[in-house]
N, C-alpha and C positions, 0 to 999 in steps of 0.2 A: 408480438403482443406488447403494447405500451403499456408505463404503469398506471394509464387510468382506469385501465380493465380490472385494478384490484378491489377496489373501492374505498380507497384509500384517502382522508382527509382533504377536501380543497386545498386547506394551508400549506400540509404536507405535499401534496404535489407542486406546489408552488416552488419547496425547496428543493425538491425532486429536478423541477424544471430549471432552477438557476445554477445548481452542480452541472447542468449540461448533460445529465443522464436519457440515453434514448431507449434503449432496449436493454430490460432484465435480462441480469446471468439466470441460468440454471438454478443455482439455486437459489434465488429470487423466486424464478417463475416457479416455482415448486412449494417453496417456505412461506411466502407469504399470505397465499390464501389458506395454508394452513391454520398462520398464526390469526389470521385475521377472524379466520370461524372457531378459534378458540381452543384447538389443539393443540397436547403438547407434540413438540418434534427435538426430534434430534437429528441434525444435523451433520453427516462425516465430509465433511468438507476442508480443504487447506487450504492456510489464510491464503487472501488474493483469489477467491473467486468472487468475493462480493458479498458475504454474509453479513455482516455488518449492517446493512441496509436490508439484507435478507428479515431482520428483526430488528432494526431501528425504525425502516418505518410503519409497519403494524402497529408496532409499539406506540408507538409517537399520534397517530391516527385515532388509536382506540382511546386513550386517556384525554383525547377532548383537551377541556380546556383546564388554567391550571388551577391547582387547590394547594394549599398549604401543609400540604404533608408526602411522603417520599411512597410511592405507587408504582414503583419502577426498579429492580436494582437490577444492573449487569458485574457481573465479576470478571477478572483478566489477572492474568498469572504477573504481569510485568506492569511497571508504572508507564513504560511506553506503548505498551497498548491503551491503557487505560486512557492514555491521551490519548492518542491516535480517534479510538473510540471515542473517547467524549467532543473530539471535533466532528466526526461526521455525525452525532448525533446534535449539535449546536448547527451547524449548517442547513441537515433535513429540517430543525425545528424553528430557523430564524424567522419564519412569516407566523408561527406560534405565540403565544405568551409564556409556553411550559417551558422549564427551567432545569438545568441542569446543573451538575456538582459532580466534580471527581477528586478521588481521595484515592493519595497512596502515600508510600514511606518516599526516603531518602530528603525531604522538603520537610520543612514547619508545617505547623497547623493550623497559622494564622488567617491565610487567604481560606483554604479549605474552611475552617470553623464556620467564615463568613458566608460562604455559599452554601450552609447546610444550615446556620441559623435564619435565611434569609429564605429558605424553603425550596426545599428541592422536589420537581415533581419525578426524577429522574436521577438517581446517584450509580457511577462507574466506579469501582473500586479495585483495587487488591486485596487478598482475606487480611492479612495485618492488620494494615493501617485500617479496614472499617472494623473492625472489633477493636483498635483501641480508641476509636469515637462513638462506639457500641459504649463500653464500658465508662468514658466518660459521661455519659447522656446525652451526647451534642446531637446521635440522629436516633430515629425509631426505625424498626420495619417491620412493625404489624401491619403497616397500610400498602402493604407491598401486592399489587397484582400480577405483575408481570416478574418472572425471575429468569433470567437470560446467566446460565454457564457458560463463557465462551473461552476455547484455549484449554479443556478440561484436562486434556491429556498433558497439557504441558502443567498444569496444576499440579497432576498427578507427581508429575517426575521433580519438580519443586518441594514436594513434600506438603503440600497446602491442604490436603483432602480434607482432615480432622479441624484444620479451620473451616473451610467450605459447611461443612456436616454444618457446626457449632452455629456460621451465620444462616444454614435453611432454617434452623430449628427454631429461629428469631424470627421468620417470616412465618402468617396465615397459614395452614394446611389447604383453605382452598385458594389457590392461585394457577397463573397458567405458566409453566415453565417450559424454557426452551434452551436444549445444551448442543454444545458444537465441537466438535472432536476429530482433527485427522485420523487416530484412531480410535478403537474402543475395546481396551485391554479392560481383564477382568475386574479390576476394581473398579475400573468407569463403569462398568458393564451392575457390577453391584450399588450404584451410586446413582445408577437411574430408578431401580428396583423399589430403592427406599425415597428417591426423590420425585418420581413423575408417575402420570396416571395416563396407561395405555397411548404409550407416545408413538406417535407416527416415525417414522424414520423415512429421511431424504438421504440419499448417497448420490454425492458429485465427484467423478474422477477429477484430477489434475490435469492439465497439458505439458508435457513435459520437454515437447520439442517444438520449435518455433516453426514458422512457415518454411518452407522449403524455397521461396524465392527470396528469403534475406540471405546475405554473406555477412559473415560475423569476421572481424579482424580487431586483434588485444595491441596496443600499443603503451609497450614498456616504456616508462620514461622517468627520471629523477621527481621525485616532491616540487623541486623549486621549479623546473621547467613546465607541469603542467599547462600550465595557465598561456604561455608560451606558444605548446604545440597544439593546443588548444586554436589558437588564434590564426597560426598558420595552416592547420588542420582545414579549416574554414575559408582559409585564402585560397588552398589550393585545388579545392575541394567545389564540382560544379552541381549545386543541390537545387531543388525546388524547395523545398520546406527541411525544414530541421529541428528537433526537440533535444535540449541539451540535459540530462538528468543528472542535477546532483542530489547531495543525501538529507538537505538541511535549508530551511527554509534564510538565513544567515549566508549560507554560501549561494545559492542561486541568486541573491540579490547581490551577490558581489561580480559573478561574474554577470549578472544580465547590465551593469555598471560598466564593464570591461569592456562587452561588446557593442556598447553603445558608442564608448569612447572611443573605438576601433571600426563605427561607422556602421553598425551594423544594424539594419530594421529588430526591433528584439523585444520581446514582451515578456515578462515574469509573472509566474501563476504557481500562487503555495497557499497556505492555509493562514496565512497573517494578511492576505490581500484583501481588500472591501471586496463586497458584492459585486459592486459597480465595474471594479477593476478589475475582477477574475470574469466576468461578463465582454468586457470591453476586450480581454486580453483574446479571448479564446477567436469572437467574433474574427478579430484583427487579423490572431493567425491564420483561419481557415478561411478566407477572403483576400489572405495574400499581402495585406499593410504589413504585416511581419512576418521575414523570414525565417527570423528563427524565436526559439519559443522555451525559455530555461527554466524548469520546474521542478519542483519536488515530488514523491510518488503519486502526488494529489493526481496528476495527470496519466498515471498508468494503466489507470483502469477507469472502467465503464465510461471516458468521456467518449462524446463521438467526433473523433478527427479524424480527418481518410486524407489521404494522397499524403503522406509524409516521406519522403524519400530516404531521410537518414533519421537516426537516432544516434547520439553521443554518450554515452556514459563517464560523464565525467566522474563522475565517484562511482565505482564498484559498487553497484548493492550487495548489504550484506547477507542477502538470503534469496537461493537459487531462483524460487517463483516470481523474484519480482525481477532479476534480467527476462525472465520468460513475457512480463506483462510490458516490460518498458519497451525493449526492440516487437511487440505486437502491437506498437503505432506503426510500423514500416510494413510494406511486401504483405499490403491487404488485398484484399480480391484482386488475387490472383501477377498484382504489383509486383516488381521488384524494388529491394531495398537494399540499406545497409546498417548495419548496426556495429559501431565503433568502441570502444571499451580502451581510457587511458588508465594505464596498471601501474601502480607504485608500486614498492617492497611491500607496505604494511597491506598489501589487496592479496596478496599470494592464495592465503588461504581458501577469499571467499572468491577467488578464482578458481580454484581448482575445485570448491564446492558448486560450482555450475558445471561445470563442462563435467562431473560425476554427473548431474543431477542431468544432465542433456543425453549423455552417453556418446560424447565425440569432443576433441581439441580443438580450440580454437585457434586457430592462423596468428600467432604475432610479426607485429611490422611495426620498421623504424620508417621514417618517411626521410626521402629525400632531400639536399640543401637545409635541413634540420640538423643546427649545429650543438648537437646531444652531448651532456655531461656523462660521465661515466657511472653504471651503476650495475650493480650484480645483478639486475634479473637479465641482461645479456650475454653474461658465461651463462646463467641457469638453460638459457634459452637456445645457446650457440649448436648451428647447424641441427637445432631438433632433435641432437642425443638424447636429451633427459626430460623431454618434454614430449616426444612421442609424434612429435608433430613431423607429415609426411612431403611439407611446403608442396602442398595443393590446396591453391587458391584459386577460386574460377576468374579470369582473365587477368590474375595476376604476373607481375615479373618475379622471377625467385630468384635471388640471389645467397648461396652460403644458409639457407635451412628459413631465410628471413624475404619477406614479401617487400617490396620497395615501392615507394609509391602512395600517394590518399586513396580513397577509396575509391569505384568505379565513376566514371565522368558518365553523364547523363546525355 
């Protein structure tokens, strides 16, 4: 099903069509015609299936065009979601006039005051920081239609409920609210009771293990040498396509910089790129003008790229779903792939937080004529004692617990 079968805004598909989104997630194809005929849902879904747009674009769709007053609020437990959020709702909404504003702590209140005196048809927040632009008078939210709780559960454990309460009670009684929760422990569970009206519920499992024809290999290596092994990784390595994931849109533009300089067809696609150039870049790489393709997570979900051979993880993500979503550009119908992962000291952690979250170890390997500084995650790692690893790699060479070699040649 395409998303024009929702009946979702011209403009808004327009933005639909230039993220490069082909086919709704679950729960897309579930939430949105929900939200769209006006129901509340709730949503048990965990981030990285797509939800986001599950309720940005109804939202965005239904409020037309824009008006002078805030008709829209979503909440998020962190200031980085709330960006996060406020960008893919600036994206869906770019062929719009509606307007957007996000507001959280740790930052001034200067840019923000600006975007809320200048009229927001849409405000992303954390409970904090919008109750103390509640209490200064900077926004209202009587005119609130739409009330999006997203992250509830992580609200909960933050301690934010008793703000959450304080900002519904500043919104309409009648409006359409929609809350999204990996889980739904009892206080969520009492926090719908008081907040929504006979809500639908959509439940989305997670995927927790990737395809079965990618081969996963962690390549320990110093801080300083990334960048390094990085490049010879690449030399020695025979790919058809390749997506290099780092964590920040700053750092991908430095190495998509590197690998130019080192010869390399290379396109860059993050959330600070024009239209024109996340358009041009994606065209490029799946047409083959670019080899390789260094992104931020902008690229790990719902775009549609097929035949990717490898995946890089150059920066560890640091939350197990999204190595799930970034190595699921490789080893698609039925393809084989590979998905590479370079591991500093400071990655330990959210290393071992995937491979719990997979339920198996991943293979580490130093590469060959790769002349490597010394660092402790190679005693951590030596012959597989403390790392459980069984140095079974499919068509690799094992040498002393460690895989030798880049990754499968094509």
């Amino acid at each position: 099903m395409a998303f024009t079968k929702f009946g979702l805004s011209p403009a808004v598909l327009e933005g639909v069509k230039a993220m490069g989104f082909i086919e709704p997630t679950p729960i897309q194809l579930r939430g949105i015609p929900l939200i769209m005929a006006g129901r509340d849902v709730i949503g048990s879904a965990q981030t990285g299936t797509g939800k986001t747009a599950a309720f940005a674009l109804p939202i965005l769709s239904l409020l037309g065009a824009h008006e002078p007053r805030t008709r829209a609020l979503v909440l998020e437990p962190t200031r980085e979601l709330a960006a996060q959020v406020e960008t893919a709702f600036y994206d869906f909404a770019r062929f719009t006039k509606l307007r957007t504003a996000v507001v959280y702590g740790g930052v001034g209140y200067g840019k923000q005051l600006d975007a809320l005196h200048a009229g927001a048809d849409v405000i992303i927040a954390t409970p904090g920081r919008l109750l103390d632009h509640l209490e200064r008078g900077a926004c209202r939210l009587d005119g609130v239609k739409y009330l999006v709780l997203d992250e509830a559960d992580r609200m909960l454990d933050m301690g934010f409920l008793p703000d959450v309460r304080r900002i519904i009670q500043k919104c309409p009684r009648e409006r359409h609210t929609s809350l999204f929760s990996a889980t739904i422990p009892f206080e969520i569970e009492g926090l719908i009771q008081w907040a929504m009206r006979n809500p639908e519920t959509v439940e989305i499992g997670i995927r927790r293990s990737p395809a079965e024809t990618v081969e996963h290999v962690i390549y320990p290596v110093a801080e300083s040498q990334k960048t390094a092994l990085l490049l010879q990784l690449l030399d020695q390595m025979q790919y058809n396509s390749v997506i290099v994931f780092c964590r920040t849109k700053h750092r991908a533009d430095q190495i998509g910089h590197l690998l130019k300089r080192n010869r390399h067809a290379v396109a860059v696609l993050h959330s600070n790129r024009t239209q024109r150039e996340r358009e041009e870049a994606l065209k490029g790489f799946r047409t083959g003008l670019y080899e390789v393709l260094v992104a931020t997570d902008i690229a790990s979900r719902g775009l549609d790229i097929a035949d990717v051979s490898h995946v890089v993880n150059f920066d560890v993500p640091q939350h197990p779903e999204d190595y799930i979503h970034r190595i699921g550009r490789t080893g698609r119908a039925e393809h084989t792939g590979d998905a590479l992962t370079l591991m500093v000291a400071a990655d330990v952690s959210h290393v071992l937080a995937i491979e719990r979250f997979m339920g198996r170890k991943v293979a580490r390997a130093r590469l060959d004529n790769f002349n490597y500084q010394y660092t402790a995650l190679f005693e951590e790692e030596k012959l597989g004692q403390k790392s459980g690893f069984t140095g079974k790699v499919r068509g690799a060479r094992i040498r002393g617990g460690y895989y030798f070699g880049p990754a499968r040649r094509r």
